[in-house]
C-alpha positions in Angstrom: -10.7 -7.1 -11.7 -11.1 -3.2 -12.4 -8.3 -1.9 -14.2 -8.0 1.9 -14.3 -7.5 3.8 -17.4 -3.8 4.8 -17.6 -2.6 8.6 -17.0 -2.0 11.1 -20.0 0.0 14.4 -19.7 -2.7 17.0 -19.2 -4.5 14.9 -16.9 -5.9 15.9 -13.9 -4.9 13.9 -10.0 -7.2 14.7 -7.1 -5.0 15.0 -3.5 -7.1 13.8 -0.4 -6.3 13.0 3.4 -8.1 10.4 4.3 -6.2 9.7 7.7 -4.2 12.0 10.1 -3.6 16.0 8.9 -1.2 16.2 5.8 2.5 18.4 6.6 1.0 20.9 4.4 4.2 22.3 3.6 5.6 19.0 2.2 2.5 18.1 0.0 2.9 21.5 -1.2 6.5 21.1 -2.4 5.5 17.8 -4.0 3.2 19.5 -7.0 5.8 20.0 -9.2 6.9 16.5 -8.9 3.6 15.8 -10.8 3.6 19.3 -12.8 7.1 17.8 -14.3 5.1 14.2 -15.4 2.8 16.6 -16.7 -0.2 16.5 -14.6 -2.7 19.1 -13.2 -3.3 18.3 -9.2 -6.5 19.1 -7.6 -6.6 19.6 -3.9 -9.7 18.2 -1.6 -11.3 21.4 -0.1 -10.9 19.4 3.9 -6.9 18.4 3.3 -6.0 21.1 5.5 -8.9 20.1 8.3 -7.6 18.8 11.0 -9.6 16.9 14.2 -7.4 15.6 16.6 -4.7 13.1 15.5 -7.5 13.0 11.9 -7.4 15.4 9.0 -11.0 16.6 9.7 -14.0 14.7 11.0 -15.2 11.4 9.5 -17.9 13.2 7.2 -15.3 15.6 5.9 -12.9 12.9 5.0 -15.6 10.9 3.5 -16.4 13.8 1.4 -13.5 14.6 -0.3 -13.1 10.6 -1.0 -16.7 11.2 -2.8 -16.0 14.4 -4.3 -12.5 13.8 -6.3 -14.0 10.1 -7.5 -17.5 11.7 -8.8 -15.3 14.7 -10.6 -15.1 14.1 -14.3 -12.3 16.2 -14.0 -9.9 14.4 -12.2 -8.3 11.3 -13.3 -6.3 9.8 -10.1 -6.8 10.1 -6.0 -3.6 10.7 -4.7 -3.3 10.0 -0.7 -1.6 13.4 1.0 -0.5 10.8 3.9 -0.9 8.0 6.3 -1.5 7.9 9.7 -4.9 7.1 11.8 -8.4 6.6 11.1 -9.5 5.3 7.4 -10.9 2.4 9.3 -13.4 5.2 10.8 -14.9 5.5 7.0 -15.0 2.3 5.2 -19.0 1.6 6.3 -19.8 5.1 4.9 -18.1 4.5 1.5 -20.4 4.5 -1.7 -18.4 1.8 -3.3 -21.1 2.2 -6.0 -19.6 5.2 -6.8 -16.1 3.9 -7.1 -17.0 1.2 -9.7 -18.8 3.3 -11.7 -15.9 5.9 -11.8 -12.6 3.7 -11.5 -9.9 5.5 -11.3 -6.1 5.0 -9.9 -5.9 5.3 -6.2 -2.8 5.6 -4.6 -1.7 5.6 -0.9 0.1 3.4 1.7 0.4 2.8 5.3 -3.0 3.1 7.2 -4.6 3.7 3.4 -3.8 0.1 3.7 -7.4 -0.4 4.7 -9.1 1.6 2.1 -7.0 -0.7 -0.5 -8.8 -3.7 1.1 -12.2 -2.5 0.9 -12.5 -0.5 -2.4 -10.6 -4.0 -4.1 -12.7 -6.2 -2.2 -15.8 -4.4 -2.6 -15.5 -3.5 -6.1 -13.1 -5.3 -7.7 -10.7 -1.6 -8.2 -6.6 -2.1 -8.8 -5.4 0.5 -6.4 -2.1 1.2 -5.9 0.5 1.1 -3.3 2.8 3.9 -3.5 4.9 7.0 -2.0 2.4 9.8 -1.0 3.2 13.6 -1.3 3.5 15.1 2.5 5.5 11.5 3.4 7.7 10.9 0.7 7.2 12.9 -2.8 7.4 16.3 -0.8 10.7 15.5 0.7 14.3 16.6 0.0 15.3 12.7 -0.2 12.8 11.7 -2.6 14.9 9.1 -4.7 15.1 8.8 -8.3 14.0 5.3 -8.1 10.6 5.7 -6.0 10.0 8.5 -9.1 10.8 6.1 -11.8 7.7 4.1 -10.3 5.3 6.5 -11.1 5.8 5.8 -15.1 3.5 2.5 -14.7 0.8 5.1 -14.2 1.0 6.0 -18.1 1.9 2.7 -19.8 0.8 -0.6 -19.0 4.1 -1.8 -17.4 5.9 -5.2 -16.2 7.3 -4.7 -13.2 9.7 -7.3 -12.4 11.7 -7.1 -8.7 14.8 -8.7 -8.5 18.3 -8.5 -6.3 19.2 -5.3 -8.6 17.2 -3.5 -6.3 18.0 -4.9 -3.0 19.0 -8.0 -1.2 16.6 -11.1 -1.2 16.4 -13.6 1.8 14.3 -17.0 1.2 12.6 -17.8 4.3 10.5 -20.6 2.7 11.5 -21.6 -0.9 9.4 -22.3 -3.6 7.3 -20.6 -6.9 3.7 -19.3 -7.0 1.2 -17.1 -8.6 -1.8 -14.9 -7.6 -3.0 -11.7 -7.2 -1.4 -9.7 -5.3 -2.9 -8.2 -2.1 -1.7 -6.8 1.3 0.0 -3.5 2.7 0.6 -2.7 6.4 0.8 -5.6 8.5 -1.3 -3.6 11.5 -3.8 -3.1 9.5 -4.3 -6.2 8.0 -4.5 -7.2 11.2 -7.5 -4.9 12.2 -9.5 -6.4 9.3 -9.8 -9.4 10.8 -13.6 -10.4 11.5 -14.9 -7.2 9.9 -17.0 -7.1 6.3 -13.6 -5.7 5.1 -11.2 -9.1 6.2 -8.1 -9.2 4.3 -8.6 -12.4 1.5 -5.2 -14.0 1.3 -6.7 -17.5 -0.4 -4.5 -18.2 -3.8 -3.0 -14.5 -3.3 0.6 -13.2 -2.5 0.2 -11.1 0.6 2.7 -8.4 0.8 3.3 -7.5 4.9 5.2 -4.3 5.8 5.2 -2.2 9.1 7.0 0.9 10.7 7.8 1.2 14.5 6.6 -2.0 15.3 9.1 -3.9 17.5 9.4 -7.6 17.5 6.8 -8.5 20.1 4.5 -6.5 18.5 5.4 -8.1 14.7 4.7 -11.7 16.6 1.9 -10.5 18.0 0.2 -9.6 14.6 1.7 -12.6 12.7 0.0 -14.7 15.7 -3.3 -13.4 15.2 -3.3 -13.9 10.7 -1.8 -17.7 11.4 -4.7 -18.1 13.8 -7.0 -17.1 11.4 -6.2 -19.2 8.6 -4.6 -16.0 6.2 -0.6 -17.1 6.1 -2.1 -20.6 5.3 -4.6 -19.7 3.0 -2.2 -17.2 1.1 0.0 -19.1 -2.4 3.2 -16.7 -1.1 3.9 -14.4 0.9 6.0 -11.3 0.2 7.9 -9.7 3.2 8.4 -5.8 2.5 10.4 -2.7 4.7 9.9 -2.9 8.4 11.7 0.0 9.6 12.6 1.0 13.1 11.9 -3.0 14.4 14.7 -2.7 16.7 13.9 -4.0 20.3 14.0 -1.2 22.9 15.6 -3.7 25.1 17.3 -6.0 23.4 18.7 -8.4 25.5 14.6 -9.1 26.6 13.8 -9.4 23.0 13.5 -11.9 20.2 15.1 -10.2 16.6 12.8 -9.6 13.7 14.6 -12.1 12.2 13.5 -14.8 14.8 9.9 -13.7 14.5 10.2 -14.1 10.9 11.8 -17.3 10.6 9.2 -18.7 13.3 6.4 -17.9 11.5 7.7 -18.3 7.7 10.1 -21.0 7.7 8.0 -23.7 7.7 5.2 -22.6 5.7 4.7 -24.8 2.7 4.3 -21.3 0.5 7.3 -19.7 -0.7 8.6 -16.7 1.4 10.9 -14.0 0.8 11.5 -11.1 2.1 13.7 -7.5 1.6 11.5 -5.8 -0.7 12.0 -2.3 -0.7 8.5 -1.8 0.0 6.8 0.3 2.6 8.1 3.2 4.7 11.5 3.0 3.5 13.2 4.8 0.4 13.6 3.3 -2.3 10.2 2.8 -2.3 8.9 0.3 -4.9 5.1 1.0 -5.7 3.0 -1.6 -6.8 -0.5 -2.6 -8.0 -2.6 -4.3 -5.1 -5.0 -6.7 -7.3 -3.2 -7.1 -10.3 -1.4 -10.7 -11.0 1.6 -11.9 -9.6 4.6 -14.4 -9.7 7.3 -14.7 -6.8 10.3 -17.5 -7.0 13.0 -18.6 -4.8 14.8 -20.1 -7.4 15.5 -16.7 -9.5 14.7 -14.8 -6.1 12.1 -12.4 -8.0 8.6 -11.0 -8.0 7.0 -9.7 -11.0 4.0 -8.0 -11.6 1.7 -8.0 -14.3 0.3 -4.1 -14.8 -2.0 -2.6 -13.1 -3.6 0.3 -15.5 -5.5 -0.3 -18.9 
């Protein structure tokens, strides 16, 4: 793997929409967030382009991608948002390019994708973290989710246990692998492209957001099917907010979806990380090493910066 080089004050971040248009106002109100950890932040010149539900056409995206990784100047991509559409830009990537300028890459939620392919095709730690229009540029921005952005500037141990939140075991059990994942829908629309999600001797991290049950089974369904919850050494079950049926009393819970698919894995499962579309939200390093147990009910994380 491709560690980046850890953050200094005076350093430089590069902001980029790769998906669906940025609130401007938001990203705007989260610079000083990163003026107060000392940084300079860069904005893409097509982060206020918008084209239908994208921010900008597919070349304009792909350009600011190109353009804040090939700057000497800038240290970090930051993700402005989520959304739609990185999947539209993954063939057009010069992943070249990337290896030959690592850098930290941060994002969540449909960035999910882009995590895949840069790690998969170049071997990059990326990060999955709060972005600046969906979380940082908010008036509930918690003091927690802002503690995470330290690992950025010292090699750091993260180690998740029930101080943060509540743990459930779905399947018990210790195991150890790099640790890969992010939005379950995505994962899911990797399947049986060059960019398929690699869960063999990994700990896949699943998370979602307005997904109700059927859906969630529907998507768990289709990674059994293809060999990726078996394949996987543990799987780690993140934030999957607004899951509540519509119509409950036609509906399975969450829970039972969960416990269908996870209770009977011969992996260990747990779930209630604080990870996803959900405050706290507890950033981590997509690549580096990892260790989850039932028996202390823990994950920790080796560091994802050099």
């Amino acid at each position: 793997m491709i560690y980046p080089r850890r953050l200094t004050p005076g350093n430089t971040v590069g902001v980029i929409a790769p998906a669906s248009p940025p609130d401007l106002s938001n990203l705007h109100k989260a610079i000083p967030f990163f003026n107060e950890l000392g940084l300079h932040v860069k904005i893409a010149p097509h982060v206020s382009s918008t084209y239908g539900y994208l921010a900008g056409r597919d070349e304009q995206r792909l350009h600011d991608l190109h353009l804040m990784f090939a700057d000497p100047d800038v240290d970090a991509v930051f993700c402005a948002g989520g959304g739609f559409g990185t999947s539209r830009i993954v063939d057009s990537i010069d992943y070249s390019l990337i290896r030959k300028h690592p850098k930290i890459f941060w994002g969540y939620s449909d960035i999910t994708f882009l995590h895949t392919a840069i790690r998969q095709k170049t071997g990059l730690v990326t990060f999955h973290g709060p972005m600046l229009s969906s979380d940082i540029g908010k008036d509930d921005f918690d003091p927690l989710s802002k503690s995470m952005f330290a690992q950025l500037f010292q090699p750091t141990l993260l180690q998740y246990t029930e101080s943060i939140s509540s743990l459930e075991i779905l399947s018990p059990g210790e195991a150890t692998g790099r640790l890969v994942g992010g939005n379950l829908s995505l994962l899911v629309n990797s399947i049986g492209s060059d960019y398929e999600i690699d869960t063999k001797k990994r700990l896949l991290l699943i998370e979602d957001v307005g997904e109700e049950p059927y859906r969630i089974d529907s998507f768990l369904s289709q990674l059994k099917l293809a060999g990726k919850l078996e394949d996987a050494s543990g799987i780690i079950i993140g934030d999957f907010k607004d899951a509540d049926p519509k119509k409950r009393e036609e509906s399975l819970l969450l829970d039972e979806v969960l416990g269908h698919y996870f209770s009977q894995l011969d992996s260990p499962v747990i779930s209630g990380f604080k990870i996803g579309h959900c405050l706290p939200h507890y950033a981590v390093p997509l690549g580096s090493t990892a260790s989850i147990s039932s028996l202390t009910k823990s994950l920790t994380i080796q560091p994802g910066v050099s």
